[in-house]
SERO-405229 format. One record per residue: residue in three letters; x, y, z of N, C-alpha, C in turn. Coordinates in steps of 0.02 Angstrom, whole numbers, plus 50000, padded with zeros to 5 digits. Atoms other than C-alpha are relative to their C-alpha. Example, Ala and Ser with C-alpha at 12.3 -4.5 7.8 and 13.67 -1.06 7.14 Angstrom:
! residues 2
Ala500454994150000506154977550390500455006050000/Ser499584994149997506844994750357499615005550037/
This chain:
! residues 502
Unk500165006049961510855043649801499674994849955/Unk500375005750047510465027649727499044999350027/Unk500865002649965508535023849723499654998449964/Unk500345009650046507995007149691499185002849980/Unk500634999950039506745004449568499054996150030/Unk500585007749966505024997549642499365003249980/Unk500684998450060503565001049514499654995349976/Unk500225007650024503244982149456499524998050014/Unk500404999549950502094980149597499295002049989/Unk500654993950000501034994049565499714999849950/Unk500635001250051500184989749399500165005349929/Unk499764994350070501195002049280500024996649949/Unk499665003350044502144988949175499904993350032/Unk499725008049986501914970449208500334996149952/Unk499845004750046502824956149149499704996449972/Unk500635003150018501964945149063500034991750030/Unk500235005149946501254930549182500254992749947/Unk499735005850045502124914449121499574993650041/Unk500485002749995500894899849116500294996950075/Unk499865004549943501244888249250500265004650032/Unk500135002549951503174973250445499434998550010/Unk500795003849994501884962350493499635003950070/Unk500154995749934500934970050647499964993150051/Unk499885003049969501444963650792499384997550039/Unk500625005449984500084949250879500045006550043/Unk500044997149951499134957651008500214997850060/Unk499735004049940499964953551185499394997150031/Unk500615002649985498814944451299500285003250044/Unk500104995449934498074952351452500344998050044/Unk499645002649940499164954351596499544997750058/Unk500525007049967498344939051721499875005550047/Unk500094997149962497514947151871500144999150086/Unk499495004649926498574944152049499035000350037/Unk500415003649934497694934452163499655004950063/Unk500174992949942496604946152311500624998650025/Unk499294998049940498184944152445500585003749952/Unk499404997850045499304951552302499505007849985/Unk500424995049999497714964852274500125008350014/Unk499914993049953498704979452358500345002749959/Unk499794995350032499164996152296500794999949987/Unk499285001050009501044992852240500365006150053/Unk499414994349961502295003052355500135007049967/Unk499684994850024502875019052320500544999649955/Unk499705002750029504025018552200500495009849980/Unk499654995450037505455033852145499975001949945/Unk499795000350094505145039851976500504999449967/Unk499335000850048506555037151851500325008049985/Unk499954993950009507445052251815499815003149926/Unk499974998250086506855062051656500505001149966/Unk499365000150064507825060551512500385006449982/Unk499584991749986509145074451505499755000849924/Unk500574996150070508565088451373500924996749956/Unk499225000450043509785086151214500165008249988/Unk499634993549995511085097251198500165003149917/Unk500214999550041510855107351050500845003149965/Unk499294998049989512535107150956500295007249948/Unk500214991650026513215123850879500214998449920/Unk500035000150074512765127050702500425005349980/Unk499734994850025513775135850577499555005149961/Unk500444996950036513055148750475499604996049945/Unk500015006050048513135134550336499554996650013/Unk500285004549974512305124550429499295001450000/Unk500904996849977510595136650491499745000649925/Unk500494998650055510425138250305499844993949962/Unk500355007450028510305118550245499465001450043/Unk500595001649979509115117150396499415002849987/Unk500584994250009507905131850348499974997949938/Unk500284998150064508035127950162499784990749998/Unk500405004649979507515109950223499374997850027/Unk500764998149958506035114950310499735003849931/Unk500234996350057505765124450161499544996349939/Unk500125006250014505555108750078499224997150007/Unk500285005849989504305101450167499204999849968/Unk500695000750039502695104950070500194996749943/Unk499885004150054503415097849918500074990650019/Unk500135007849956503505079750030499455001350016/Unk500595000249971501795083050071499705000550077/Unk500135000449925501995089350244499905004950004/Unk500004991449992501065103750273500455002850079/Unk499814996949920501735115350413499835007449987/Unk500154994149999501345132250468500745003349999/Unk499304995449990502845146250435499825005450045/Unk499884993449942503275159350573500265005049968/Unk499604993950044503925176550539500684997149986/Unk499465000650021505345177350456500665001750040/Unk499444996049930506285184350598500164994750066/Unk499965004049958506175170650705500494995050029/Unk499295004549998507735160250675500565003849974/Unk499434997350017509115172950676500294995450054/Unk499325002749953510575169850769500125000750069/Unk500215000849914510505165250959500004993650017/Unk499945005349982510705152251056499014998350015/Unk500565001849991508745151551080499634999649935/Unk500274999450076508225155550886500354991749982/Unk499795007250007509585139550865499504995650033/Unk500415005849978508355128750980499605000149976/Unk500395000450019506995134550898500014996249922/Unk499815004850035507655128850737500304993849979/Unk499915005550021508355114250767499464995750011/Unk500635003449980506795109050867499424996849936/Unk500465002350044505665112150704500424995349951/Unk499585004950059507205102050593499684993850028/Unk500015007849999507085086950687499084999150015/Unk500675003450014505135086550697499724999849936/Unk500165002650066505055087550520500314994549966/Unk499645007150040506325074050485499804994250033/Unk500395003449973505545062850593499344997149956/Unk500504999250010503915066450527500224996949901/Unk499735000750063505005065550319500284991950020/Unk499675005749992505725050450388499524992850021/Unk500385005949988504475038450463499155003050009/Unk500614997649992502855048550456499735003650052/Unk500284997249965501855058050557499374996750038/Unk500485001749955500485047750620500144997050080/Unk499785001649955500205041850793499934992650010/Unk500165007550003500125023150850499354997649993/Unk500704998749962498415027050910499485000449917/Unk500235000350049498065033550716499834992549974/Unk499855005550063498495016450622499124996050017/Unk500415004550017496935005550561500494991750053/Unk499655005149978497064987850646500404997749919/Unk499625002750073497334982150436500475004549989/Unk499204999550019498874991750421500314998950045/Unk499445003149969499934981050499500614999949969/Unk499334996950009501384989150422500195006450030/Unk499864994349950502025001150526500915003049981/Unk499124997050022503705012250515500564999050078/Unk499505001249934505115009450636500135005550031/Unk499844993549957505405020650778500605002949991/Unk499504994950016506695034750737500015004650036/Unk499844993349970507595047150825500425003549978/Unk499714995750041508405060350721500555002450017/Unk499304994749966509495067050854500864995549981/Unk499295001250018511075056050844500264999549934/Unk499684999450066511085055250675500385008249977/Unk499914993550002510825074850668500715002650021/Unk499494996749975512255079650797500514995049987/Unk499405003050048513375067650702500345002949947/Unk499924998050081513145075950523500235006550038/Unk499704993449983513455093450623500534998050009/Unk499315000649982515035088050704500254998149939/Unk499445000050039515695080350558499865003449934/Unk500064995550035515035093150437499654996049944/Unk500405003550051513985082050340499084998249997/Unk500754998450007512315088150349499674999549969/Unk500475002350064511795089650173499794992749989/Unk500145006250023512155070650147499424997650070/Unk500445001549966511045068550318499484999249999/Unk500624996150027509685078150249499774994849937/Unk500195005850079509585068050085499894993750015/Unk500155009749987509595051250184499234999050038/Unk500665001249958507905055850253499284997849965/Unk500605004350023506415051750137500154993849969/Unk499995007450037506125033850063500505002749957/Unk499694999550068507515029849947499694996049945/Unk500465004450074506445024449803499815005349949/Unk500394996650061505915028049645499155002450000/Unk500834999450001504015026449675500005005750044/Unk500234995449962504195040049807500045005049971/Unk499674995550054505105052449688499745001149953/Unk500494997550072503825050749549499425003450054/Unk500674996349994502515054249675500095006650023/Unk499694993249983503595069349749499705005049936/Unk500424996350064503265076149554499485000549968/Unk500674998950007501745070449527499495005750043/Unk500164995049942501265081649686500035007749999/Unk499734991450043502015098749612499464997549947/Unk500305001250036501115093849473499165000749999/Unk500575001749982499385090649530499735007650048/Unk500184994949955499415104449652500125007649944/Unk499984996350049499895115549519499265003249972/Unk500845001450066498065109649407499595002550058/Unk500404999549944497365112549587499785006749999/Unk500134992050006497775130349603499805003349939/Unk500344996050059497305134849431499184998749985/Unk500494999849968495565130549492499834991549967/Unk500315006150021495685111049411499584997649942/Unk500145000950066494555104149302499214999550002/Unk500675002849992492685103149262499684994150023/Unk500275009650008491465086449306499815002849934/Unk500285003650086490925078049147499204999050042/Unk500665001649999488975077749135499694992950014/Unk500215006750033488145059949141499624999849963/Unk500275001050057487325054049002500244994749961/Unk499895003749997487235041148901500684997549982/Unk499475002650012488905030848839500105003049920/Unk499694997450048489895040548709500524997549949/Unk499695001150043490715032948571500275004049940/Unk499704997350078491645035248383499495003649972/Unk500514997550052490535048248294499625003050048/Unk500374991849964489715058748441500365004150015/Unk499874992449981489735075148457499625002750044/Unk500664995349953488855089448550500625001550065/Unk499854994549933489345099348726500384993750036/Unk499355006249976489975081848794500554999449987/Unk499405000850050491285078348686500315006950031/Unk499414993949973491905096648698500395000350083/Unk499665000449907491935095048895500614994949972/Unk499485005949998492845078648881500695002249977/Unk499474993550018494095087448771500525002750033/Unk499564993649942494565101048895500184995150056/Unk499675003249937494705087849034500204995749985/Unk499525003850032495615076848941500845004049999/Unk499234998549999496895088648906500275002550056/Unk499854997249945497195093349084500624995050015/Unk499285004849960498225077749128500384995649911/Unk499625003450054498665072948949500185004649914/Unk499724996450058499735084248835500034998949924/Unk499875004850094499455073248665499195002349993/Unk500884998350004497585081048697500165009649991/Unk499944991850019497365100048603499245001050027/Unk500744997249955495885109248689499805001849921/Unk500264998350062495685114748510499754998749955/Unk500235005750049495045100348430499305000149982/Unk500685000950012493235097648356499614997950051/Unk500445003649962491845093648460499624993449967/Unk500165008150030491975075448386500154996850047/Unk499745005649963492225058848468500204995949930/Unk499415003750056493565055448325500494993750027/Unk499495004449990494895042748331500425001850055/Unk499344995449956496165053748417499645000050083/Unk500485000349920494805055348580499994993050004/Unk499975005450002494585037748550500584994950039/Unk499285000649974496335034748592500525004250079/Unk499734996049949496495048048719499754997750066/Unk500405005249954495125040448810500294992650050/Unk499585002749991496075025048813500625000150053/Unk499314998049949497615031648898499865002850055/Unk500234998649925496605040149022499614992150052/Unk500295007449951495725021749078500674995650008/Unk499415004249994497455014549071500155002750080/Unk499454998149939498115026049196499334999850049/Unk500485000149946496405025849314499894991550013/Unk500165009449979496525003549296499544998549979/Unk500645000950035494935003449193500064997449934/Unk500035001950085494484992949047500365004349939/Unk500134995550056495185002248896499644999649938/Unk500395001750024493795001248811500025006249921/Unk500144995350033493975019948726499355002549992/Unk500784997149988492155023548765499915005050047/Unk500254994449938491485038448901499434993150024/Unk500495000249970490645027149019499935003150066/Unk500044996949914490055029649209500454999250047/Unk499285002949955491625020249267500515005849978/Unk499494997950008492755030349171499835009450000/Unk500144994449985491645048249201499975001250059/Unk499674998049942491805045449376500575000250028/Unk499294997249989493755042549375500195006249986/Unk499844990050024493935060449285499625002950034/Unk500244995149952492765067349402500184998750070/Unk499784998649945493745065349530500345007250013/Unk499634992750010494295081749586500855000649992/Unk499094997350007496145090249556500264997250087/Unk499734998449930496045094449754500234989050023/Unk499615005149971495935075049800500254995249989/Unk499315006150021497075067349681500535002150041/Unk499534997949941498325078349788499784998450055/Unk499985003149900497705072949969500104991949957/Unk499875005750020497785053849861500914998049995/Unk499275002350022499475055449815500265000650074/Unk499705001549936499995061949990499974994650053/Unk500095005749939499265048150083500334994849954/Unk499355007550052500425035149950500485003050028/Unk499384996449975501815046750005500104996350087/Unk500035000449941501465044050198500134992549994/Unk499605006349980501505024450163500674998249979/Unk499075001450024503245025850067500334999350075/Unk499594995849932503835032150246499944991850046/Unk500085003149952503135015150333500514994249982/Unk499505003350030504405004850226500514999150036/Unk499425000549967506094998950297500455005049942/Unk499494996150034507395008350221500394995349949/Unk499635006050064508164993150128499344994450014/Unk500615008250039506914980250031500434993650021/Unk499635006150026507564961850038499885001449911/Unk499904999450093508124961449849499744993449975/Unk500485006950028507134944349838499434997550047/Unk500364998549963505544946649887499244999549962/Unk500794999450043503434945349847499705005450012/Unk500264994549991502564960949834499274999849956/Unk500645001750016500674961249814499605007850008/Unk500354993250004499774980349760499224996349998/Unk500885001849976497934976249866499665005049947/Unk500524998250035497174989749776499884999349907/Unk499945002050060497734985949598500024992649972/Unk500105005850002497614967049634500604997549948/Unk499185004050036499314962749558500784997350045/Unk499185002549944500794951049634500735001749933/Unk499425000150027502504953449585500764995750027/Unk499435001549938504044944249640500655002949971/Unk499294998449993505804949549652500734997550009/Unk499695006049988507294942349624500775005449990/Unk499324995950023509094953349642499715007950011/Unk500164993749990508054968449663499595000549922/Unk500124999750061507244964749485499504996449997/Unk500555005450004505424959549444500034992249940/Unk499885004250041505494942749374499344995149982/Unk500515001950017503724937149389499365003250010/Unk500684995149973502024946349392499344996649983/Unk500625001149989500334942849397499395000749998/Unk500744994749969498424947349421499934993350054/Unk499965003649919497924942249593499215002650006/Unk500444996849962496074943649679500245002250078/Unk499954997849939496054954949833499505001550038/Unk500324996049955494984959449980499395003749973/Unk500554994450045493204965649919499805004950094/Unk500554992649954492444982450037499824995650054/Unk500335002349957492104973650201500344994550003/Unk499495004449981493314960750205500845000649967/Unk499484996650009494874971450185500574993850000/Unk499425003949977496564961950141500475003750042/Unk499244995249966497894969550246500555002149980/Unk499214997550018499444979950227500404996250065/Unk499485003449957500834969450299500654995749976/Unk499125001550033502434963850287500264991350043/Unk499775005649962503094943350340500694996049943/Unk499585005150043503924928650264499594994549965/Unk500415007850005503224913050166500624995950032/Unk499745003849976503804899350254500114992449952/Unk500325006350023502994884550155499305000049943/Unk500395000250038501974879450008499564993550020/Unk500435006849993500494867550039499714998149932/Unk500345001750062500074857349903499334995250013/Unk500785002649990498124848849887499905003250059/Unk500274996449944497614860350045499364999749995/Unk500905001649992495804856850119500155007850025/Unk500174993049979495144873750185499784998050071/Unk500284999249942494854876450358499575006150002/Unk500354993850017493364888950346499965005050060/Unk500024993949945493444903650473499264999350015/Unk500524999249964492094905550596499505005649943/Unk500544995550039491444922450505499824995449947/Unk500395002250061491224913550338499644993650028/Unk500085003849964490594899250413499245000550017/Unk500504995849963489204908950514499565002149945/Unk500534997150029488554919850386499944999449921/Unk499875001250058488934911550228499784992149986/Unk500065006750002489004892350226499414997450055/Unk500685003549985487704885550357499425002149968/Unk500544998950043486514895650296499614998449919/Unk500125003850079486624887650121499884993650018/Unk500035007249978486594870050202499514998150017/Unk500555003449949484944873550314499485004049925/Unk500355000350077484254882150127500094994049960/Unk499885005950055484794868550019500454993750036/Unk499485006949988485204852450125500334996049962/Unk499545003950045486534841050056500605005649955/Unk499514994750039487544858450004500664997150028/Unk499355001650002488834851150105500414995649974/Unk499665006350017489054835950051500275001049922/Unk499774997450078488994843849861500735001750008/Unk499554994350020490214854749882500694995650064/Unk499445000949966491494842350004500264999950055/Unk499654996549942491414851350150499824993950066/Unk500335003749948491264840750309500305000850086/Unk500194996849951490744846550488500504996950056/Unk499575002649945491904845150635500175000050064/Unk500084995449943491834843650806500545003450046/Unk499634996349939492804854450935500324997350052/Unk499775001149945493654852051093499485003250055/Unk500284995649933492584864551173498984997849976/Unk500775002250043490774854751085499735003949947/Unk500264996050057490694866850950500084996249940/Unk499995004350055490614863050774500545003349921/Unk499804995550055491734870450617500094993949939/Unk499875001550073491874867550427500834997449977/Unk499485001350053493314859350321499844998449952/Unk500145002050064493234859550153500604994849962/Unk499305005250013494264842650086500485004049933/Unk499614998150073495594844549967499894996849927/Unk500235003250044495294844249798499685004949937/Unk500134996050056494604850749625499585005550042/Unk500314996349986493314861549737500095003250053/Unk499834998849922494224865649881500025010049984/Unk500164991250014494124886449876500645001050018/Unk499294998349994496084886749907500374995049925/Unk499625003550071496324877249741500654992650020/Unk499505005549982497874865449739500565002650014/Unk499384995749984499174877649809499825004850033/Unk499994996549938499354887449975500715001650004/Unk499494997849997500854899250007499845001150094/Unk499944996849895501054902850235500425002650008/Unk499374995049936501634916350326499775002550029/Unk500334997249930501384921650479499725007450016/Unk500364994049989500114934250527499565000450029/Unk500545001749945498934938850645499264999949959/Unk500824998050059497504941350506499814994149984/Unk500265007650035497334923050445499885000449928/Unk499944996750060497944929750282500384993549965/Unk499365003550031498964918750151499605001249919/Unk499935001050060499214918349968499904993549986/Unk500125008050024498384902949861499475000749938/Unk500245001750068497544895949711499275001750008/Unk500824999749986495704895849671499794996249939/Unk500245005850052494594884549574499655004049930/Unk500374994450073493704899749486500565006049979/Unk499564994850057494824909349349499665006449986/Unk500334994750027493644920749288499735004850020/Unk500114994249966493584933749430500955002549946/Unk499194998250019495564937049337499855002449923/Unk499904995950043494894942849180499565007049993/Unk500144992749993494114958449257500565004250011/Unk499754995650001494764973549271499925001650091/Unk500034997849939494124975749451499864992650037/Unk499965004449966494814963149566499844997150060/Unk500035000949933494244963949732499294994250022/Unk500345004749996493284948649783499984995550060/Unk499645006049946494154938149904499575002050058/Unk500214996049936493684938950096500515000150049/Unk499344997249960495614944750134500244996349969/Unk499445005050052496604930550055500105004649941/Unk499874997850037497464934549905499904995449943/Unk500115006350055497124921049753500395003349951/Unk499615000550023498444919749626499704997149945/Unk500315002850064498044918749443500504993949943/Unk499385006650022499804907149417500234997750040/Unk499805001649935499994899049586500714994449975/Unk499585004950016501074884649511500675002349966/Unk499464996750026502264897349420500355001850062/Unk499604996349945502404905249577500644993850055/Unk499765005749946502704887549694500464998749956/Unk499495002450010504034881349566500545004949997/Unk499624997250001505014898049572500245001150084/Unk499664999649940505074898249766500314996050012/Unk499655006549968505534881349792500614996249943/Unk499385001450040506994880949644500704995550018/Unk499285004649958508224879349762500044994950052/Unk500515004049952507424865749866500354993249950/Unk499615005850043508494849149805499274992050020/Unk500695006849981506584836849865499625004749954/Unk500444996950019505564850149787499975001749921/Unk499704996950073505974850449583499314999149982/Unk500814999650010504564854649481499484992249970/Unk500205006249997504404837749435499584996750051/Unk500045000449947504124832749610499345002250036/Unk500504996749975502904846449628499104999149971/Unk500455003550060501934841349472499584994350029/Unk500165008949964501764821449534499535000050078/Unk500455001149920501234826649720499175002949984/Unk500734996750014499814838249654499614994949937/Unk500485004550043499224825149541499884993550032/Unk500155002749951499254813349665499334998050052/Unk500574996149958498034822749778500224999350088/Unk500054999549918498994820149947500115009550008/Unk499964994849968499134836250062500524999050023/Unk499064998849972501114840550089499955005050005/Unk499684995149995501964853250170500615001749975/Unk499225001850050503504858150048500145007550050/Unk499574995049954504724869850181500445005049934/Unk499704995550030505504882850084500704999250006/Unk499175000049975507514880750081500155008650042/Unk500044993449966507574899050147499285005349974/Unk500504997049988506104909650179499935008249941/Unk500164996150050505584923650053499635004150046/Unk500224993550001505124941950103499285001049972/Unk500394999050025503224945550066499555006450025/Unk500344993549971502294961950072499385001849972/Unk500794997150017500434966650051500045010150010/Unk499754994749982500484983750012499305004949964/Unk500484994650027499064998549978499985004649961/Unk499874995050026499705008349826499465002749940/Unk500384995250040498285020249726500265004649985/Unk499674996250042499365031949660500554999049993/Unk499525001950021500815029849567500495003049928/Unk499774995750066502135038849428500484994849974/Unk499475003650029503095034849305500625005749980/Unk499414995950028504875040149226499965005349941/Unk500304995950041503925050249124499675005250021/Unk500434996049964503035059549230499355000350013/Unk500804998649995501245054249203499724995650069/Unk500225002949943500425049149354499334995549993/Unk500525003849998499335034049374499534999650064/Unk500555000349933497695032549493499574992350008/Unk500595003249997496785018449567499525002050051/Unk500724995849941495205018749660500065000150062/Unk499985001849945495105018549824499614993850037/Unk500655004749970494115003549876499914999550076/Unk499885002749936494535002650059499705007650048/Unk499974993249943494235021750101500845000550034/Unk499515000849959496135019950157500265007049989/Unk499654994049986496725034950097499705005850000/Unk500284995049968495285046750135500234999450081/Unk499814997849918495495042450314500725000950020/Unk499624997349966497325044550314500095002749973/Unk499834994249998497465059650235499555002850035/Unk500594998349929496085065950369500324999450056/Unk499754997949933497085061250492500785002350013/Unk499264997850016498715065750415499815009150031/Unk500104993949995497775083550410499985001950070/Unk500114998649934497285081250594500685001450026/Unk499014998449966499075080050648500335006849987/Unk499564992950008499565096050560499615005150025/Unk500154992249970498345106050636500105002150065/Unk499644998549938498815101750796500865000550015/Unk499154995149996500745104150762500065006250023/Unk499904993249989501605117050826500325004249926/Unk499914996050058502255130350703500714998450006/Unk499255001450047503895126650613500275005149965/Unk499674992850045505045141650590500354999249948/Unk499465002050058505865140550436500395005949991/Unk499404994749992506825157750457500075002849951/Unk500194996050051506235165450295499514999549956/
């Protein structure tokens, strides 16, 4: 099966930055009838329940893809409980029992296991509702089961490294993992002692170019090994032991495996086909990428979402680039950010641009004009979302040459907004970069329409492999994937048991 490449994103390999489903709104409350309308609705016939499906007859051929499919499913990261081995012989009731547990695991391999009830309001990416059966009693009748079976997890590359990263990890798990590293102070070229040796041994756990056998030096070679371990955790590579990079290695074996499974679980919330020209934005690694043919053609560093003002996972369109954009400041910031600097230091507003506005309803809110200080810079990307999310510039650069990006309060800020606006709007015969140049130097506020709308996805990926096999980690900043592997776990303990028939 082909399966598209989509790693760009995720902070493995970027290009190098050249200078210049969304969740659906919440409905509104159904109105409340009038008292004379007040009365208990009529009786009403229930609908008839949905006839059971008819379970169609397997060949021998057949009971053994499905059992060695189920067999499977810990290597996708789905635990399940096994029944005796006796359980799915041959019978028309052993058949229900096994096809029953097939299609709740392909379901579960196919668009996940959580419930609606699970999802965070910020993942507003969600997986499309699937029902296994007609596909299923299709591939039986026309004897094409295997290829059924294979069309069920993400077709991607990023899922498939983490599939091996997962054997892998669980592997280091069961062989009881790896020591913590001591704290103490910052270890450089030329120490030695009981540190160093640790480091060593847990060095070479995830990196084979590391001999457990080596001196208890902090030589060149550690120096370097060091290195490659802060590469793959998103940390400075500084080649030093500090507290940043002794608490990425002390993370345990056990929950880089529950980490990787909960990356697994969002592969699943994906559509099955990408648009092949498209923006893709990794929140926790704070990097944009765009897509053009199915091929990254521009990348980025991006600020994201700091701890308490989460950006969202979600999926829309840009519609439109605003160029000179004033800020309309949200109530929260607004509230507990900006007046309070105004009634500390009067005249903050006037410094800084912003000027007060009244309401319809006598209230009062902030706009910040457009302009060198506007906190959306001179470039705004829109697309629709219920979050009050968008991609845009910023006046301060120098959150972009950290290593740890999270800052914003949900927006995403773009460390080449103008690379980005002249590659969407290419094909735009009013919009040449000329055009785009002149208006932003200008200083009016235009809306430039997109000739066709562009694919954009905010997406949550902390673990990640490569074609190599080494697996990369970022942190978790959000808590996102403690709580859904927690509640991934919850789900399997209340599953029923899944015979796999040997």
């Amino acid at each position: 099966m082909h399966r598209r490449i989509f790693a760009a994103t995720l902070g493995i390999a970027l290009l190098p930055a050249t200078p210049g489903q969304a969740q659906a709104p919440v409905p509104p409350p159904t109105p409340l009838l009038p008292p004379a309308f007040a009365q208990p609705p009529t009786a009403q016939p229930l609908p008839p329940p949905p006839a059971p499906h008819v379970v169609p007859q397997l060949t021998d051929a057949q009971k053994g893809q499905l059992r060695a499919m189920l067999d499977d499913a810990r290597a996708n990261g789905i635990a399940r409980q096994t029944a005796d081995a006796d359980t799915a012989t041959a019978g028309t009731d052993d058949d229900n029992a096994l096809v029953q547990a097939a299609m709740d695991y392909a379901k579960a391999l196919h668009s996940g296991r959580l419930d609606p009830s699970d999802f965070l309001r910020d993942w507003g990416l969600r997986p499309a509702a699937y029902d296994p059966w007609p596909g299923f009693t299709a591939a039986v009748q026309q004897d094409k089961l295997a290829q059924w079976i294979a069309a069920l997890p993400p077709p991607y590359t990023g899922y498939e490294t983490l599939k091996a990263g997962l054997a892998a990890y669980r592997k280091i798990d069961a062989a009881g993992g790896w020591g913590t590293l001591a704290s103490g102070p910052v270890l450089t070229l030329g120490a030695t002692g009981d540190r160093v040796e640790a480091l060593r041994k847990r060095l070479a756990v995830e990196d084979k170019e590391v001999s457990t056998q080596g001196p208890a030096r902090y030589d060149t070679a550690m120096v370097e090994a060091v290195r490659r371990a802060q590469r793959r955790y998103g940390l400075e590579p500084t080649g030093t032991l500090n507290a940043g990079t002794t608490a990425a290695l002390n993370v345990s074996a056990h929950e880089r495996v529950r980490q990787i499974v909960a990356n697994m679980e969002r592969w699943r919330w994906l559509p099955q086909e990408l648009p092949t020209h498209r923006i893709q934005v990794n929140i926790a690694a704070a990097v944009l990428t765009v897509f053009e043919a199915d091929s990254p053609v521009l990348s980025m560093r991006a600020v994201t979402g700091r701890p308490g003002d989460e950006t969202p996972m979600l999926q829309s369109e840009v519609h439109s680039v605003v160029l000179n954009p004033p800020w309309n400041v949200p109530t929260s910031i607004a509230t507990k950010e900006l007046w309070p600097k105004e009634r500390a230091h009067p005249g903050y507003f006037r410094k800084h641009d912003f000027r007060v506005i009244s309401t319809p309803d006598g209230g009062k809110r902030l706009q910040q004009r457009a302009g060198k200080q506007s906190a959306l810079g001179r470039i705004k990307f829109d697309f629709d979302n219920p979050y009050g999310v968008y991609l845009h510039d910023t006046p301060t650069q120098g959150t972009f040459d950290r290593y740890s990006r999270l800052a914003s309060h949900g927006c995403v800020r773009l460390a080449h907004p103008l690379a980005l606006a002249k590659l969407v709007l290419k094909d735009s015969t009013d919009w040449t970069p000329e055009a785009i140049d002149a208006t932003l130097a200008k200083g009016d506020t235009v809306r430039a329409r997109l000739p066709e709308r562009i694919a954009v996805y905010l997406l949550y990926w902390t673990a990640f492999g490569s074609a190599d096999g080494k697996m990369s980690f970022r942190d978790d900043p959000y808590g996102w994937d403690s709580i859904l592997a927690s509640r991934i776990e919850a789900r399997a303990d209340r599953a029923p048991v899944l015979a796999s028939g040997r």
